[in-house]
N, C-alpha and C positions, 0 to 999 in steps of 0.2 A: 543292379550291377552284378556281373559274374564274382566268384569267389577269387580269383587271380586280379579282377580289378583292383576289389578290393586291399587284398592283400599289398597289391604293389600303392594304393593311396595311401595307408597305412606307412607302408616303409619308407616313402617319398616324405610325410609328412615327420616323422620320428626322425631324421635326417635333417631336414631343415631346422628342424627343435635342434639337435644337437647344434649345427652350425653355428645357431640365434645363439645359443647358451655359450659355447668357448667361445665367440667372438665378447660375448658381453664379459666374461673371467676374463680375457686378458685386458680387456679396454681398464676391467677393475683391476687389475693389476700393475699396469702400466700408471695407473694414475694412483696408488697406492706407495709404489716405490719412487713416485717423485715426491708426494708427499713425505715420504721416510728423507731421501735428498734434502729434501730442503731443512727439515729438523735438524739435521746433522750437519749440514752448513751454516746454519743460524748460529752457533756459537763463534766459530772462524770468520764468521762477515760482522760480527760484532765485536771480536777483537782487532781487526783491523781498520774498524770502525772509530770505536777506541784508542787505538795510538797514534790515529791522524790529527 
């Protein structure tokens, strides 16, 4: 392979790396802040749980 092949299979691949990585942080984040969600409604659905 020439050195420009190269070079561009390298940045194509560090690219995809990137993409694979933030897609994977937000999926863990989206699924982080519902677990937070629901902690924090667990007392209020148990009060209401409670007075019925």
């Amino acid at each position: 392979m020439s050195t420009s092949t190269q070079n561009f299979t390298v940045a194509l691949g560090a690219a995809v790396i990137a993409i694979v990585l933030t897609v994977a942080s937000s999926l863990t984040f989206v699924s982080s802040t519902q677990v937070a969600r629901v902690v924090v409604d667990a007392p209020q659905a148990i009060h209401l749980a409670a007075s019925k």
